[in-house]
Backbone as JSON, one array per atom type, in Angstrom:
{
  "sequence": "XXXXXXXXXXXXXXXXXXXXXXXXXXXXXXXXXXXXXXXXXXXXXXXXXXXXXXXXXXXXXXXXXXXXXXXXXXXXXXXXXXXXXXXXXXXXXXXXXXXXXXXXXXXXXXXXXXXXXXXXXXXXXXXXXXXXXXXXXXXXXXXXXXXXXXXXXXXXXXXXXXXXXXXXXXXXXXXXXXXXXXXXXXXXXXXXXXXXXXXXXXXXXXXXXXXXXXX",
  "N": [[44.75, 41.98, -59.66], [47.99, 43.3, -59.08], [51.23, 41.71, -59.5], [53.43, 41.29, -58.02], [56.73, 42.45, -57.06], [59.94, 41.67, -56.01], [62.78, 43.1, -55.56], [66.26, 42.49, -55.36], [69.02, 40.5, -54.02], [70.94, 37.87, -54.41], [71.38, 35.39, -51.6], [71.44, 37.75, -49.47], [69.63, 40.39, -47.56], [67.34, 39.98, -48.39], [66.53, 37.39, -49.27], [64.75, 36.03, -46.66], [62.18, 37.45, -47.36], [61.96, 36.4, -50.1], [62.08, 33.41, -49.7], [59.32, 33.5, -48.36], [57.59, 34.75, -50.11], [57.34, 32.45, -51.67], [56.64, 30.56, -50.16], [53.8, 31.26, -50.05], [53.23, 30.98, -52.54], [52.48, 32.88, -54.34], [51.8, 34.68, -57.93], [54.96, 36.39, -58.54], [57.35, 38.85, -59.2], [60.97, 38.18, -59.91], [63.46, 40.76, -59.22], [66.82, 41.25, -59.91], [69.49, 42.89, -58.34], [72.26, 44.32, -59.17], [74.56, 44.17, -56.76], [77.4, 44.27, -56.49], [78.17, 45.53, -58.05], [77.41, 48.4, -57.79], [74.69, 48.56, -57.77], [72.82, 49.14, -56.24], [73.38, 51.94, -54.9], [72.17, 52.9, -57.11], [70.75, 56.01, -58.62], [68.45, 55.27, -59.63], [67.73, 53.08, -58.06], [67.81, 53.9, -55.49], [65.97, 55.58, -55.37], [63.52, 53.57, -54.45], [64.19, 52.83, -52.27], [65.84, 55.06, -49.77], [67.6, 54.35, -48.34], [68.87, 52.82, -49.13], [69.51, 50.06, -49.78], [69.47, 46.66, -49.74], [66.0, 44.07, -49.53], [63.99, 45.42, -51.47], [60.44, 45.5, -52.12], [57.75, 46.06, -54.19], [54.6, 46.62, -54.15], [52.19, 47.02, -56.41], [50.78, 49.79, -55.9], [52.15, 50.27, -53.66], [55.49, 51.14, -52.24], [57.89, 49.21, -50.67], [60.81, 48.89, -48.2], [63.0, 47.16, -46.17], [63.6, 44.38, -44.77], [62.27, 42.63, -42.45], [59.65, 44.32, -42.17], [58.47, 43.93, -44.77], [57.99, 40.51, -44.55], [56.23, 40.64, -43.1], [54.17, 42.38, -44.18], [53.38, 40.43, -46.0], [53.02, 38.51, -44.93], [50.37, 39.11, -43.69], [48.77, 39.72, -45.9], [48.0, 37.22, -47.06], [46.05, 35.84, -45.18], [45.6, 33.31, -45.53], [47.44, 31.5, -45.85], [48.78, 30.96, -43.08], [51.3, 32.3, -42.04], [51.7, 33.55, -40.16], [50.59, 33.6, -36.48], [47.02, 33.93, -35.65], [45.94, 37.21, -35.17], [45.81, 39.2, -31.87], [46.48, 37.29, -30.36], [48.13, 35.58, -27.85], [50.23, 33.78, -29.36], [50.37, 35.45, -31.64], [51.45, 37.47, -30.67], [53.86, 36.91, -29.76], [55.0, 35.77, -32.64], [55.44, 38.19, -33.51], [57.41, 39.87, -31.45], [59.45, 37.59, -31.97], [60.36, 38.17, -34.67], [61.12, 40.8, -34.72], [62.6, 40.8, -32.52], [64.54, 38.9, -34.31], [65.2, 40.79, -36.37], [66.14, 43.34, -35.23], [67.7, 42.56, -33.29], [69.69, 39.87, -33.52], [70.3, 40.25, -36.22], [71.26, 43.06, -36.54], [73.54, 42.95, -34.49], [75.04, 41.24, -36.6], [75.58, 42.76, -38.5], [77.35, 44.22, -37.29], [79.66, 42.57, -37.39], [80.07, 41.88, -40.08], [80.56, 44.41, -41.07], [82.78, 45.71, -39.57], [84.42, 48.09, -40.21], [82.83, 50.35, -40.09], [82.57, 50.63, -37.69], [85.05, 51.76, -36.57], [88.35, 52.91, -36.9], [90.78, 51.89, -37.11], [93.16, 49.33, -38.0], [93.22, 47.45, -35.58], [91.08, 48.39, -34.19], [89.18, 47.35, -36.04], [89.32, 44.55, -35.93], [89.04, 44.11, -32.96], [85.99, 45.01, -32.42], [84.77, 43.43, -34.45], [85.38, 41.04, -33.87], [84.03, 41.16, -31.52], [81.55, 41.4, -31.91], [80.67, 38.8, -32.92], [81.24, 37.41, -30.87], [79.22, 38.19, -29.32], [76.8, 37.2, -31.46], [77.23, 34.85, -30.98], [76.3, 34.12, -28.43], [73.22, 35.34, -28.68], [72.72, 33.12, -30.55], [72.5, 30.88, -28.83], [70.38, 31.6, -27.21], [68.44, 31.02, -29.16], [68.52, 28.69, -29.45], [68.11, 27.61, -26.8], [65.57, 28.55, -26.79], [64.29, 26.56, -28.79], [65.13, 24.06, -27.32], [63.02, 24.65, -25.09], [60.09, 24.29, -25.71], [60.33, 22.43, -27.53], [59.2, 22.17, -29.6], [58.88, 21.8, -33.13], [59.37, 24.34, -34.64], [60.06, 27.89, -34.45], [58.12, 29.03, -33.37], [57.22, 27.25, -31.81], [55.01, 24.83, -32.61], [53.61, 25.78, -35.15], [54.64, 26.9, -38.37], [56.26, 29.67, -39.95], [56.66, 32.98, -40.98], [58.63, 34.04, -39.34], [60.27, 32.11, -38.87], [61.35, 31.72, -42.04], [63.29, 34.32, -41.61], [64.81, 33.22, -39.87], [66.26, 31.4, -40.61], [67.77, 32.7, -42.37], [69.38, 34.39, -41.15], [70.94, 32.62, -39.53], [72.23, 31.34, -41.74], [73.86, 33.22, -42.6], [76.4, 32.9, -40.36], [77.76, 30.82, -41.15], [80.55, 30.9, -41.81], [81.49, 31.22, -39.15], [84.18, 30.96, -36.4], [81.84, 29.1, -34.64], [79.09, 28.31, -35.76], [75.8, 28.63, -36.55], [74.64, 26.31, -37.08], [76.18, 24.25, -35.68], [75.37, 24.16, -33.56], [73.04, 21.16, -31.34], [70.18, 21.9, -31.05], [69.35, 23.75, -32.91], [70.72, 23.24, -34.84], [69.42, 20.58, -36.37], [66.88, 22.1, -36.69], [67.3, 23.89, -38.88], [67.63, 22.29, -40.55], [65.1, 20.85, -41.29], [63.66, 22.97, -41.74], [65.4, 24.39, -44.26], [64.79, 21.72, -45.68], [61.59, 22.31, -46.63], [60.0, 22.96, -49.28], [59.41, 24.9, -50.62], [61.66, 26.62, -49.65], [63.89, 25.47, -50.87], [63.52, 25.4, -53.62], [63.78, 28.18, -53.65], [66.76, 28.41, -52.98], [67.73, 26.96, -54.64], [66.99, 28.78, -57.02], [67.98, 31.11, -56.6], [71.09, 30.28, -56.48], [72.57, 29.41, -54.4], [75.49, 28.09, -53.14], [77.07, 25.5, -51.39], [78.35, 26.12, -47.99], [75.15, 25.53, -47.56], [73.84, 26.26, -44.73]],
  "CA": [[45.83, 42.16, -58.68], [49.13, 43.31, -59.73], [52.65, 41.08, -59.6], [54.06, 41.67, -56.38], [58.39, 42.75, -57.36], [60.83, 41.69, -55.19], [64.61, 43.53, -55.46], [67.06, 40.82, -54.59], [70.42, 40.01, -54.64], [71.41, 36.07, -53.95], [71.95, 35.71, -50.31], [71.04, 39.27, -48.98], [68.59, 40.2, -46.59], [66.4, 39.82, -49.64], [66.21, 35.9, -49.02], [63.66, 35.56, -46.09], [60.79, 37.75, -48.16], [62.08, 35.48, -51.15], [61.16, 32.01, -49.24], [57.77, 33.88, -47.99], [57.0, 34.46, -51.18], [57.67, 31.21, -52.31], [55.44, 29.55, -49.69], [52.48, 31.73, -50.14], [52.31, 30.75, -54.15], [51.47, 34.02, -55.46], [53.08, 34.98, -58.5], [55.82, 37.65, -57.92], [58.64, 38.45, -59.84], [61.97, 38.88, -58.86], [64.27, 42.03, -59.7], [68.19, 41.56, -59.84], [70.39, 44.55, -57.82], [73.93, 44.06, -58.76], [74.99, 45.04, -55.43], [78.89, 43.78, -56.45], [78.49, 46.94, -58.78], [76.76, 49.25, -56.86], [73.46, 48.79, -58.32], [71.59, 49.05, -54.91], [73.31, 52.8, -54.52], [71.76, 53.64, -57.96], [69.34, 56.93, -58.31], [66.95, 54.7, -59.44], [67.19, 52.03, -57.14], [67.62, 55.45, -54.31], [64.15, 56.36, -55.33], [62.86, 53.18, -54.29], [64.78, 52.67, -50.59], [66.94, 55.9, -49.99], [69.14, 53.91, -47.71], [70.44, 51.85, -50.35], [69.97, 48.84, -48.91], [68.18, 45.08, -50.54], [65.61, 44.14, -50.48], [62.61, 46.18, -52.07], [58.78, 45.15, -52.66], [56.78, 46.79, -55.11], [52.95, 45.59, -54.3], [50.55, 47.93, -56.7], [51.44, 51.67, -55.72], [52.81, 50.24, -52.59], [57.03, 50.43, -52.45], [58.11, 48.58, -49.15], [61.79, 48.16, -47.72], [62.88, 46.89, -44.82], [63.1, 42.61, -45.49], [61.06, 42.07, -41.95], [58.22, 44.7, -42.6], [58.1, 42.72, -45.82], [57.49, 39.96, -44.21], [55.28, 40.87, -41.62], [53.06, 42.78, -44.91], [52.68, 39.53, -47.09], [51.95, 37.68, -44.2], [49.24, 39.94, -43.26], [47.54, 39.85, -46.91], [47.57, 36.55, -46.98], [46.28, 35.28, -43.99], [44.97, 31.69, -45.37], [48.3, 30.65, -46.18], [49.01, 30.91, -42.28], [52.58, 31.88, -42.33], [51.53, 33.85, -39.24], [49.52, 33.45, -35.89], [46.13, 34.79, -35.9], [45.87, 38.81, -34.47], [45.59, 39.63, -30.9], [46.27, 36.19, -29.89], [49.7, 35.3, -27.8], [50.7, 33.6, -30.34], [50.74, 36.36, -32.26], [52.35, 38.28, -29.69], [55.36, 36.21, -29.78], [55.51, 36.11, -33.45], [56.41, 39.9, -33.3], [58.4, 39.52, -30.89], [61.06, 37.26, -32.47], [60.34, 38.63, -35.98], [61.35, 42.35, -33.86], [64.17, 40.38, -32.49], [65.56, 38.84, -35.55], [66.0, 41.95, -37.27], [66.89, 44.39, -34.52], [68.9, 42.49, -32.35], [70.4, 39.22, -34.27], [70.61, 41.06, -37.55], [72.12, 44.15, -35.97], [74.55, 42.52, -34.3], [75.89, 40.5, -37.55], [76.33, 43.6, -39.16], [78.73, 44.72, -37.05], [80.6, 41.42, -37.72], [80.41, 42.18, -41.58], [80.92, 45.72, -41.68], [83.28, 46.58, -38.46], [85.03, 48.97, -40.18], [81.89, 51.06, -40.14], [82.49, 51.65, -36.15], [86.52, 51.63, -36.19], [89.02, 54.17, -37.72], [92.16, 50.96, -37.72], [93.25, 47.38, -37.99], [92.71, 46.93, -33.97], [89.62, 48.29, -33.74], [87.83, 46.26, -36.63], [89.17, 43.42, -35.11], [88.17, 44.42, -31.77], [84.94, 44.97, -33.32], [84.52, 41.98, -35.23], [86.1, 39.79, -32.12], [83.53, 41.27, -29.93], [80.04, 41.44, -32.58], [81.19, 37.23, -33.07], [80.71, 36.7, -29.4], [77.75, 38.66, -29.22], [76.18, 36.57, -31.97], [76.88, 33.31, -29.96], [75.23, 34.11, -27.41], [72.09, 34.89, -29.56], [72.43, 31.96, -30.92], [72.21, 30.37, -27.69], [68.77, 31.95, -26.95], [67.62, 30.09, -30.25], [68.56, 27.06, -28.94], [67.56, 27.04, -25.39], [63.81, 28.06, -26.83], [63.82, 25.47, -29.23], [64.34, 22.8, -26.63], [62.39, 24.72, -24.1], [59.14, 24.02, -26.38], [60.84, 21.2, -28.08], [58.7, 21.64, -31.52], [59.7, 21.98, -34.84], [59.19, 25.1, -35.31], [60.55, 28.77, -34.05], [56.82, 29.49, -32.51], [55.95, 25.95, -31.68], [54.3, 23.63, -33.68], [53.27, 26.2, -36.37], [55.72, 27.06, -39.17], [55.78, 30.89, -39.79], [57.48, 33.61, -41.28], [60.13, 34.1, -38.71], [61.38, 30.85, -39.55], [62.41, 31.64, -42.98], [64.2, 35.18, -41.56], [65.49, 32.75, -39.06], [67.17, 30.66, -41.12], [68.27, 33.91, -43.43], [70.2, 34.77, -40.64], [71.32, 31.91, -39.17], [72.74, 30.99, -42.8], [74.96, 34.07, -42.07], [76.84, 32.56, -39.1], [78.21, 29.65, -41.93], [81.7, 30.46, -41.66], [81.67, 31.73, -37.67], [83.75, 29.82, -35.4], [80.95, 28.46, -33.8], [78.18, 28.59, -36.3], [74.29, 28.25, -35.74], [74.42, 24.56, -37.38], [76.77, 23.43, -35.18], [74.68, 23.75, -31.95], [72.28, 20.55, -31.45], [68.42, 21.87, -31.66], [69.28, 25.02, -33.93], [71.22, 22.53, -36.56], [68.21, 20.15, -36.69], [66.18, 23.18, -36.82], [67.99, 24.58, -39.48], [67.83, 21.15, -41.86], [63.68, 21.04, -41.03], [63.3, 24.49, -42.61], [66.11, 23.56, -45.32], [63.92, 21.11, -46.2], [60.68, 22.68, -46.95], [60.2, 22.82, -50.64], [59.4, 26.57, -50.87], [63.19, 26.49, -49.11], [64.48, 24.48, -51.59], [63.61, 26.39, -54.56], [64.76, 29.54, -53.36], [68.08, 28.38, -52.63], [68.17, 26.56, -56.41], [66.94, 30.08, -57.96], [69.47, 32.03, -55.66], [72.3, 29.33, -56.89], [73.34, 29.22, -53.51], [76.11, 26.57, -52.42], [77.22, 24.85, -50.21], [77.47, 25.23, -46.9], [73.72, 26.08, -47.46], [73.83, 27.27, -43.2]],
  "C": [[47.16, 42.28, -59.41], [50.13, 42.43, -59.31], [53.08, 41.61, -58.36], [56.22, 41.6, -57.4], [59.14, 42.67, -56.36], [62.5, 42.18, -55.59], [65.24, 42.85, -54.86], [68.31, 41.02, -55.18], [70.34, 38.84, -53.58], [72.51, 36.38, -52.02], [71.66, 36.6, -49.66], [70.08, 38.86, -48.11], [67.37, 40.05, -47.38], [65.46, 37.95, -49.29], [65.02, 35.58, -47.94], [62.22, 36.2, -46.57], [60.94, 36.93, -49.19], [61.5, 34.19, -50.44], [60.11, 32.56, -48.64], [56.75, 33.61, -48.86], [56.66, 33.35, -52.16], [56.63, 30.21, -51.48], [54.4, 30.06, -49.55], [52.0, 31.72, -51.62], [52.37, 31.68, -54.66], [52.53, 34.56, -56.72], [53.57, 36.33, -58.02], [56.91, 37.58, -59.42], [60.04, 39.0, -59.48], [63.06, 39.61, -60.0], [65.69, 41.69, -59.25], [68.77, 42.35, -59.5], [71.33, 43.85, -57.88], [74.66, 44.75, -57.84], [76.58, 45.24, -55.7], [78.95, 45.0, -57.47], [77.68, 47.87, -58.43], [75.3, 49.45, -57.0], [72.19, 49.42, -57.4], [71.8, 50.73, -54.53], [72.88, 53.89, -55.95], [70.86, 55.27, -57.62], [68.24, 56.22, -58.44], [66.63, 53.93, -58.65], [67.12, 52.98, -55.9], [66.25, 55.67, -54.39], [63.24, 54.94, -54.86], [63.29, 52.8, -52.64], [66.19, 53.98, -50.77], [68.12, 55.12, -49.1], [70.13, 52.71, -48.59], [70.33, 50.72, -50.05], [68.63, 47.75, -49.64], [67.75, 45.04, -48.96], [64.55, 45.39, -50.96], [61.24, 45.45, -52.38], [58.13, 46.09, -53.18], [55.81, 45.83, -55.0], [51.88, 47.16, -54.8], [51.54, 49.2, -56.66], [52.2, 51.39, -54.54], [54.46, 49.89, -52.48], [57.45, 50.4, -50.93], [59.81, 48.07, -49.14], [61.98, 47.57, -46.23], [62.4, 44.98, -44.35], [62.12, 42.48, -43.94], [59.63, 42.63, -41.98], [57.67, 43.94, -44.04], [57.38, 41.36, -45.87], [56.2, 39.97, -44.24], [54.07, 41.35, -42.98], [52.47, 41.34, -46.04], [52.51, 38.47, -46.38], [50.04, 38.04, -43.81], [48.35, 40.12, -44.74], [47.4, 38.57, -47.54], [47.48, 35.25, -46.19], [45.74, 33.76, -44.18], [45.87, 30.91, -45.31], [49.01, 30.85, -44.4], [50.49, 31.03, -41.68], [52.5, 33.39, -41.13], [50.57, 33.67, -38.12], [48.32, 34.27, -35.92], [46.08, 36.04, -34.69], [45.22, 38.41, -33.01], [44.84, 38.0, -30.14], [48.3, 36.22, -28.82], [50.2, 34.9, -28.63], [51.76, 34.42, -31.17], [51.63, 37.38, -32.02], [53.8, 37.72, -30.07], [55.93, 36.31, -31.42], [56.57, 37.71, -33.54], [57.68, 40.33, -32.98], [59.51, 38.87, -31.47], [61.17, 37.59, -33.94], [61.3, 40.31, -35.55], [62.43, 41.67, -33.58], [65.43, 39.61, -33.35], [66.81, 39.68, -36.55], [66.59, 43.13, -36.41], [67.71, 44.05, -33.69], [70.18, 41.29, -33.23], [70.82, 39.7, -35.2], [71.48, 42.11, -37.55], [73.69, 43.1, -35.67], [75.98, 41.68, -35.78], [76.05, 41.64, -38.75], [77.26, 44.21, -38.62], [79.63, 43.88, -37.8], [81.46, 41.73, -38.92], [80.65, 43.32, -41.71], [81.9, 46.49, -40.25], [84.3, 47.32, -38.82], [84.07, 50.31, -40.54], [81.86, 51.99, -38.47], [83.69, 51.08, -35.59], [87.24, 52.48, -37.28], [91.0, 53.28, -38.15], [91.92, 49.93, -37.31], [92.54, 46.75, -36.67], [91.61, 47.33, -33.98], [88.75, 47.6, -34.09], [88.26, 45.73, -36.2], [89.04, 43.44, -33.96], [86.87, 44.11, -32.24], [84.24, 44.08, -33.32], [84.33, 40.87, -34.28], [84.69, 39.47, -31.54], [81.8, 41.07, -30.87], [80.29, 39.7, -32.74], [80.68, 36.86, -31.62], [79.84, 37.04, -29.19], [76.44, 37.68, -29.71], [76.0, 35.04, -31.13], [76.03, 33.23, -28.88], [74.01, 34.12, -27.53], [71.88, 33.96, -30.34], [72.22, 30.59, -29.74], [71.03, 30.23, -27.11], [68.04, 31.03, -28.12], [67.47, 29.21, -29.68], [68.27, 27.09, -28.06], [66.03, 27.49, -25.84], [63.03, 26.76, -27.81], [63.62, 23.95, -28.38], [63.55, 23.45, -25.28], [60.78, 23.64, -24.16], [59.14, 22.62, -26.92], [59.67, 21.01, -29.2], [59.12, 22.01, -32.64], [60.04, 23.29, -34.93], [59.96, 26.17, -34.05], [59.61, 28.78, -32.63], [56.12, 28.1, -31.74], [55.92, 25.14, -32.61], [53.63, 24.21, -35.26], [54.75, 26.56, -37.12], [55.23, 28.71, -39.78], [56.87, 31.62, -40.27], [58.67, 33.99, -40.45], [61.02, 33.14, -38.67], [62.15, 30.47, -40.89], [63.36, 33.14, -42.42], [64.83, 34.33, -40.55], [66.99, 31.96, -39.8], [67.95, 31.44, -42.08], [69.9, 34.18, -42.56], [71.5, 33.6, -39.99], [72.3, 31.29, -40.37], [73.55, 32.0, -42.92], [76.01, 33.7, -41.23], [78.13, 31.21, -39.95], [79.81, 29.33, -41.58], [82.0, 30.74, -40.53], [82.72, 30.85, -37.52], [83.05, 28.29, -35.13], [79.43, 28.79, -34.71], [77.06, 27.73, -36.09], [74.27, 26.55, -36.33], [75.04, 23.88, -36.52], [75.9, 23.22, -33.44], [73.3, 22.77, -31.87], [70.9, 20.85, -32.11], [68.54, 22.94, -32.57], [69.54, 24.17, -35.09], [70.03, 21.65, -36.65], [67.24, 20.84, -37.16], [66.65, 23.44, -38.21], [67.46, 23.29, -41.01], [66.05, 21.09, -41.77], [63.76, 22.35, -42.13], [63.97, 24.24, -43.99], [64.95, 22.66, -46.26], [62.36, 21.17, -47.16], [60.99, 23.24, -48.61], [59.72, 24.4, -51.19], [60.83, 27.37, -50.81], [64.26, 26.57, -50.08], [64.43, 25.54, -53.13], [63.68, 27.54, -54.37], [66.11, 29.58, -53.43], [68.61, 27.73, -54.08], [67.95, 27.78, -57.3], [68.09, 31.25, -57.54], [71.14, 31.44, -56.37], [72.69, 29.32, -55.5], [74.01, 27.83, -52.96], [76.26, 26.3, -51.45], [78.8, 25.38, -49.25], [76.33, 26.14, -47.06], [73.77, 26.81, -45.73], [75.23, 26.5, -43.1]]
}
């Protein structure tokens, strides 16, 4: 079996296939993109995601972007380490589901935040923008929290622990300097220190160097 390659930069959307990988054991090794020098809009790094964008997986002949299909593929090859529900179960259903809503609706939205001069042409509009992708996010962060105490278990899905709980906390560790950020709301910040915790977590965030405020 070949080395599984992850393309990473510290912090990025790189980070929730990084703690995947980290709690499924297998060796991997991880690839540096100096994004702060454009490394990610290289030709060579172009030939492996043309949109330019962390992270990347190299598994074998297989080159994969796109950090939740990432996921979603090294959950799916190794299904003992259970870091998804089993197929054509609800369960499983739901995984999808907030793995699908992580990255297309939470994720979306917090790139406006960070990049609103991407859909504004002056000062007022990114901060329009910005203003208005900020309140957006609260509100999805709201939905976190009213399903965590709907269920009231540890976890995103319940009582299992699962790959949408490290892109959860990827994102949610975005929100750090908000306002109103995801730690500060009761069952999300508990939530948040639970996952934290997990020692796959833990050494990600010591190989990343990332400080503090960890979320």
């Amino acid at each position: 079996m070949s080395k599984l390659q992850l393309h990473y930069f510290p912090g990025n959307a790189s980070m929730a296939p990084h703690i995947v990988l980290e709690e499924l054991g297998v060796p991997f090794e991880l690839v540096w993109v100096d994004r702060e020098h454009d490394a990610h809009k290289s030709p060579d790094y172009l030939r492996l995601n043309p949109n330019g964008l962390i992270p990347v997986l190299v598994d074998g002949s297989l080159v994969l972007y796109e950090a939740a299909a990432i996921c979603l593929h090294l959950a799916d090859c190794h299904p003992a380490a259970s870091l998804a529900p089993p197929l054509a179960t609800p369960e499983r259903a739901h995984f999808y589901k907030w793995m699908v809503w992580l990255t297309n609706t939470l994720q979306a939205d917090l790139i406006l935040y960070f990049y609103p001069e991407r859909w504004a042409d002056d000062a007022a509009g990114v901060a329009s923008v910005k203003a208005h992708a900020e309140a957006r996010v609260g509100s999805l962060l709201d939905q976190l929290e009213a399903e965590l105490a709907r269920h009231g278990g540890p976890w995103l899905l319940g009582a299992q622990y699962s790959a949408v709980d490290a892109y959860a906390l990827m994102l949610c560790r975005w929100t750090r300097n908000f306002t109103r950020p995801a730690r500060s709301l009761p069952q999300l910040g508990a939530y948040l220190q639970r996952v934290l915790a997990r020692p796959a977590v833990q050494r990600v965030f010591a190989t990343e160097k990332i400080g503090q405020p960890l979320v």
